[in-house]
N, C-alpha and C positions, 0 to 999 in steps of 0.2 A: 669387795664391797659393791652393790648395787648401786646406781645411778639413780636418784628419785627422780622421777620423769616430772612429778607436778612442781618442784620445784623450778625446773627449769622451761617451764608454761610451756611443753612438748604436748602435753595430754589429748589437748583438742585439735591440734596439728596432727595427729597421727595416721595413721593409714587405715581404712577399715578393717583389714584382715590382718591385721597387727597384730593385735591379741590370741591369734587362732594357733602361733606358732607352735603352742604345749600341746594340740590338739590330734587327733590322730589324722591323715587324708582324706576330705572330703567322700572322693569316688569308696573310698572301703567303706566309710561312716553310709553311704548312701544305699551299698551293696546290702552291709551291715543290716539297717533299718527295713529293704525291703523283704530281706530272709527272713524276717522275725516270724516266730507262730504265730504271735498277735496281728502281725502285719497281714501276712497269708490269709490267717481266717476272717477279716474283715475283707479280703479282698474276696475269697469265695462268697460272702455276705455281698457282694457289689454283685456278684453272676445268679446267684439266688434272686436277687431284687430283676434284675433284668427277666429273667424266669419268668416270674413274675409278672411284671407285666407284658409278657408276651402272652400269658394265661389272659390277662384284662384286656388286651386287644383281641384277643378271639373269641373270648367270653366263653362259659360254660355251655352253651346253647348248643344240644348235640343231635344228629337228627335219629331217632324212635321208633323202631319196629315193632309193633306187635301182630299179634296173630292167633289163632284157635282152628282146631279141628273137630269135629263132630261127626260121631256114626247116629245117624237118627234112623230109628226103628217105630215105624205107623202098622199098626194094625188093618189087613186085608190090602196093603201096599208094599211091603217090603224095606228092605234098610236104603238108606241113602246115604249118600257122603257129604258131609258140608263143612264147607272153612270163610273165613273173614281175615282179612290182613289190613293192617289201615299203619303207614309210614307219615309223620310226624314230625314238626321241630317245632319248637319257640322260635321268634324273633323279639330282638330287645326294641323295646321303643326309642322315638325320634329322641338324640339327645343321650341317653344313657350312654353310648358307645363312643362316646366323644368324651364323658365324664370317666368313663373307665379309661381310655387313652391317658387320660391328663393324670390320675393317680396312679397311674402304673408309672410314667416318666418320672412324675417327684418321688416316689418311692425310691428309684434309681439314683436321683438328684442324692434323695436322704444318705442312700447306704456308700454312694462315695464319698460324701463331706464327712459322713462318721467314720470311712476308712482312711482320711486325710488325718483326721482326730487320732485316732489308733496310733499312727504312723509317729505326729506329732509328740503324741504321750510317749512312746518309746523311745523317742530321742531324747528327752527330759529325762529317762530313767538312764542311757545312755550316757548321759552325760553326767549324770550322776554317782554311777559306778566309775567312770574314769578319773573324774575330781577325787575321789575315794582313795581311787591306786596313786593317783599326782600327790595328794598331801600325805598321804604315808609315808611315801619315799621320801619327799623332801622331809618328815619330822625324821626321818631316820638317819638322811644322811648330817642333819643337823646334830642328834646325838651323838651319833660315834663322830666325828667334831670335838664332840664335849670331851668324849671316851679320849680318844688322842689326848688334848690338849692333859685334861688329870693324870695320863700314862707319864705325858714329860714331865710335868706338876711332881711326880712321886717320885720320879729316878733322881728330878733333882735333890729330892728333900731326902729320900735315902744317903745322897751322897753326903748331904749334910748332918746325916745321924752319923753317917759313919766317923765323919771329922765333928762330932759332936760340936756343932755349930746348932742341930734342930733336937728338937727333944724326941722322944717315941710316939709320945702324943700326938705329935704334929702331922707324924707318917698314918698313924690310927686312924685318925680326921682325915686325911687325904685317902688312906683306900674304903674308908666307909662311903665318901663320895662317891669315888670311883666304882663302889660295888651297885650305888645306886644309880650312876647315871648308865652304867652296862644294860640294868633292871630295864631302865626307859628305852634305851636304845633296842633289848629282846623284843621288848612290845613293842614301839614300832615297828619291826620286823614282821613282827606276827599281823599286826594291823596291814600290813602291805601285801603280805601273802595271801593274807583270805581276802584282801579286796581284786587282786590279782587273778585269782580264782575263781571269783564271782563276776568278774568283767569277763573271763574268757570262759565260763559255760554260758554266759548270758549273749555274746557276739564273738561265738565263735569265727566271721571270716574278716574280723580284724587282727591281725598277729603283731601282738605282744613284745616290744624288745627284754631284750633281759633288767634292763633298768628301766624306771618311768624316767621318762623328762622334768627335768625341775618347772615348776609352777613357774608360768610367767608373770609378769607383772602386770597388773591390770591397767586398760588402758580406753577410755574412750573413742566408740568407732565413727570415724568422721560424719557419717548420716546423721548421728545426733541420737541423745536417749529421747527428748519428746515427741520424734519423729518415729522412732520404732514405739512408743507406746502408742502413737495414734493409731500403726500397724497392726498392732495387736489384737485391736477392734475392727479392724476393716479388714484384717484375713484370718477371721476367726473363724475354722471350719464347723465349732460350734454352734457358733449363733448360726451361722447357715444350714447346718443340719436341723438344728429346733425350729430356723423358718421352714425350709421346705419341709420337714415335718407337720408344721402348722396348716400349710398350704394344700399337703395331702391328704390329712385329717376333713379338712371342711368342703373340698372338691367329695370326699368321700360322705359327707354327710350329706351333700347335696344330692350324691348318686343313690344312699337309701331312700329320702325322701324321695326324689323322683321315685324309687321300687314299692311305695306305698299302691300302684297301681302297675299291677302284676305284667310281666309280659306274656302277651297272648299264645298260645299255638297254632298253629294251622296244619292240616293235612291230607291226603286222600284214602278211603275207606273203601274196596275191593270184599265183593263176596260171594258165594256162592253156594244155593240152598236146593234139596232133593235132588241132589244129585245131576247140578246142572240145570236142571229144570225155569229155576230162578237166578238170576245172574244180574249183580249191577255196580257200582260204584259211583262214591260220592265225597263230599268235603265236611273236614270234622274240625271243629274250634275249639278249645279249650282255653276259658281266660278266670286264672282265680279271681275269685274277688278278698282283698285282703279286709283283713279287721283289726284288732287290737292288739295283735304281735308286732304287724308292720308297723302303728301308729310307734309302740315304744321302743322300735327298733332305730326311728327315724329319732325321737326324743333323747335317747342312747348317745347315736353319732352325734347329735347336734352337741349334747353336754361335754364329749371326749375333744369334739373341734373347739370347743370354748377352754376346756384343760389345757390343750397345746399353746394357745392364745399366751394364756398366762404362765406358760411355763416356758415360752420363748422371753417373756420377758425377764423370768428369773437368770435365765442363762443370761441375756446381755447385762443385767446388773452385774452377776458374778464375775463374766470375761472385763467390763469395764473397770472392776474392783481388779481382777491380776493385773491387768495393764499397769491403773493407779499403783497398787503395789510394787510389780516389778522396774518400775521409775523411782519410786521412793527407793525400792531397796538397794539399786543398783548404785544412785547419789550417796546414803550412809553410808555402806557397804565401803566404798571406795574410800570414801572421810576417814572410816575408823582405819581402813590400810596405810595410807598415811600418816596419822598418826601412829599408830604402831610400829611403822617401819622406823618412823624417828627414833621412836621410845625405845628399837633395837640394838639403834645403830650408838644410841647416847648408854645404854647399857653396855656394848663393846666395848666403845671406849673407857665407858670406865672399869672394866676389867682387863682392861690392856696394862690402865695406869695402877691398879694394884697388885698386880702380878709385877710389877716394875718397881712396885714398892717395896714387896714383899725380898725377893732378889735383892733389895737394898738391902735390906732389914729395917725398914721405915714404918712396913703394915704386919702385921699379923697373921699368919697361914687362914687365922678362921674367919677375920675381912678379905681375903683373898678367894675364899672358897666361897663364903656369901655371895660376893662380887661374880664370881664366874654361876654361878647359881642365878642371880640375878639376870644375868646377861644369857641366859638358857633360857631362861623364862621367857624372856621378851622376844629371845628369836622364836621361839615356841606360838607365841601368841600373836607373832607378825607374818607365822605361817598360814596360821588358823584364819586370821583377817585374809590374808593375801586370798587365799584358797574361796573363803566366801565372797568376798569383792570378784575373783574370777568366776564363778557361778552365779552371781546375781544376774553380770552382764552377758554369761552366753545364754542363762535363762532369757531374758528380756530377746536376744536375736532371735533363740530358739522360737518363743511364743509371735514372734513377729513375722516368722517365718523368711529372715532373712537371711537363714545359714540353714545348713543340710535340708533345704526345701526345693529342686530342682524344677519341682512341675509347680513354683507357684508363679501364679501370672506378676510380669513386673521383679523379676528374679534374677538378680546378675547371672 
């Protein structure tokens, strides 16, 4: 029988990494998360961004050859030869190349905070599939439990058909359970298997014992849940990916408006007419003048940098709503395991004391089997608590980024 920890006011005395005992080794979980394909292709998205602005610091601005040749042919003069060559570049104006600098780094900024996010999210699904394979087994090893227990349940009561002490009835009722709690016990098996399966195609370089570890008992980590949900918010690679998103959206709006006024070219222009005859070279400028594409190219940017505005602030309502929630849920979560754990253990008992009745001949096989029915149920539903009490609170670590988060600043 389990020791209830809140009873004996252990809960908030515990040790932070208390609860992690069911969990698999950090270093694989770490290994784990960074092999993921998702993980990967946001990091290639982190080398594309830098790409990137390596393109915005050097700017498009590429230097332009042109040239022609010509046979000219004059009457009562003969042919001549002549060519023009004039070599070219744009320069970007004062200012622009600084604004391109600064949205090439936040782009960078963006694609690692969203590769933090990636990362993030996969440990939640992570965590997810193994809470999966932990409560299957434990519903399983809790049925065959049951299985056992109605196997002694029937030999005994056999032997009391045989000394016609029990009726046939009695034995009917006892293996009709029996055939039922097998039923429960197949499905959980089955339930364990394909979650077993789906945790090791999904993190392949975690390896698997043959058995899950039974679910641990949920336990508050000494930091405190108010202190990880303030966490929640202040290292939320979200909200920081939709800032610097917002930040390089309006740097960028700034840099088309600045482009309403085109960058100029400059050049030198070589050539040579009848055949030598004529010969010179000179300087050649080229400056568009923009019009009303540039205008609503600028009107464009400037509406997408006011979109991110507000769309930064949707994302901090939503992370400050998980936060809020994974504090609430982690406090109920816990309450109802508690509770249930009771309602388990007062369910045992009393099927400890009807099975002891019954053995008298005080209770009735079919209050015995009720009894022991009942007392399945409750471990059933004290598993089911357990399992989401433990997922509340590694959620809330997880989102806080105070477990399998190695690079985050402030990080045991």
């Amino acid at each position: 029988m389990r020791i209830v920890l809140a009873a004996l006011g252990l809960l908030t005395a515990a040790p932070a990494l208390a609860q992690h005992t069911d969990l698999p080794p950090a270093d694989k979980v770490n290994e784990a998360l960074d092999n993921h394909p998702s993980v990967a292709a946001a990091i290639a998205r982190v080398e594309a961004a830098r790409a990137r602005g390596d393109m915005l610091r050097k700017g498009p601005h590429e230097v332009t050859v042109s040239g022609s040749y010509i046979r000219r042919t004059v009457d009562r003069e003969g042919g001549f030869d002549e060519f023009d060559t004039t070599i070219s570049r744009p320069f970007r104006l004062p200012g622009k190349a600084a604004l391109d600098r600064e949205a090439g780094a936040l782009g960078i900024e963006v694609a690692e905070n969203q590769m933090e996010d990636v990362r993030h999210q996969t440990a939640l699904l992570l965590a997810g599939y193994w809470h999966d394979w932990l409560t299957a087994g434990s519903h399983y090893r809790n049925d065959l439990d049951s299985v056992r227990g109605l196997e002694e349940a029937i030999a005994a009561i056999k032997r009391r058909v045989t000394l016609r002490d029990a009726a046939q009835l009695d034995l009917d009722q006892a293996q009709a359970a029996l055939a039922q709690a097998r039923a429960q016990a197949a499905s959980s098996l089955s339930l364990r298997e394909q979650a077993r399966v789906t945790f090791a195609a999904s993190f392949p370089e975690i390896p698997l014992p043959s058995e899950p570890p039974e679910l641990a008992d949920p336990m508050l980590p000494a930091q405190g849940l108010e202190a990880m949900r303030d966490l929640v918010i202040e290292r939320s690679h979200e909200i920081r990916a939709a800032d610097k998103e917002a930040q390089r959206l309006n740097v960028t709006s700034r840099r088309v408006r600045a482009d309403r006024i085109a960058d100029p070219s400059f050049g030198v222009r070589l050539f040579s007419e009848r055949g030598g005859a004529e010969a010179g070279a000179g300087v050649v400028a080229l400056i568009p003048l923009g019009g009303g594409y540039r205008r609503a190219a600028a009107d464009q940017a400037s509406a997408e940098a006011n979109a991110a505005r507000m769309e930064l602030a949707a994302v901090q309502r939503s992370i400050e709503a998980t936060a809020n929630a994974d504090l609430s849920n982690a406090h109920t979560r816990l309450d109802a395991w508690r509770n249930a754990d009771a309602s388990a253990r007062s369910a045992g008992d009393a099927a400890e004391r009807t099975v002891r009745g019954y053995q008298l001949g005080q209770i009735d096989l079919s209050d015995m089997l009720y009894a022991r029915r009942q007392a399945n149920d409750a471990r059933r539903m004290e598993i089911e608590a357990r399992s989401e009490a433990d997922r509340a609170l590694l959620k809330i670590q997880i989102d806080s980024h105070s477990i399998w988060a190695p690079d985050e600043a402030g990080h045991d």
